[in-house]
Structure formats: C-alpha cells, structure tokens
C-alpha positions in Angstrom: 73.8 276.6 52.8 73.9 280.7 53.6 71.1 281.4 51.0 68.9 278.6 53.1 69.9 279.9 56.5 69.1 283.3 55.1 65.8 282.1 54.0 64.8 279.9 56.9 65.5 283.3 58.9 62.8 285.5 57.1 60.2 282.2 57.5 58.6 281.7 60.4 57.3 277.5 59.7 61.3 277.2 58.6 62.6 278.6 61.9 62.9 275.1 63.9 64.4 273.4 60.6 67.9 272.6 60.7 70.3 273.2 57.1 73.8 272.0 57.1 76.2 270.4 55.2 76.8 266.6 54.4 79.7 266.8 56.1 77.6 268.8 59.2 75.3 265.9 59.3 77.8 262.9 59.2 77.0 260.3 62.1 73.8 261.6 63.1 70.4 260.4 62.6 67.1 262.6 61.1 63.7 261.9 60.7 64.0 263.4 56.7 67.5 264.8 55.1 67.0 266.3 51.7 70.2 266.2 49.8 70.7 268.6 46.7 72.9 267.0 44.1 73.7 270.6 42.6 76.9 271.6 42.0 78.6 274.8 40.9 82.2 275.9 40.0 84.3 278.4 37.6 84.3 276.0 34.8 80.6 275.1 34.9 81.4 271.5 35.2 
C-alpha cells in the first residue's frame, strides 16, 4: 500500500484514486476495487 501511495503521488491521472487496505475498505461501496492476491513473508510461503 506505501509503494502505491508513493506512486500515485509522482502521477498526476493517479492523484484522485484512492489505495487502501481490505480491511480500509470494509463496509463501503466503490465503483471498481482491484484486489491483489500477493502475499509476502520471511519464509516465502
């Protein structure tokens, strides 16, 4: 989520777009949510 914030900050067309969490999302509704299934720990699991 900080890389995209980070990113959306340098782009001018990202600038109204808004990047969160799942859990920063919960109970709200969107037009479009794009959820990355990704996941990344220690033991490369």
């Amino acid at each position: 989520v900080v890389l995209l914030k980070m990113l959306r900050s340098n782009t001018d067309k990202l600038k109204e777009m808004e990047i969160s969490t799942v859990d920063g999302f919960q109970g709200r509704e969107k037009e479009a949510i794009i959820i990355s299934m990704v996941r990344s720990n220690s033991k490369k699991e």
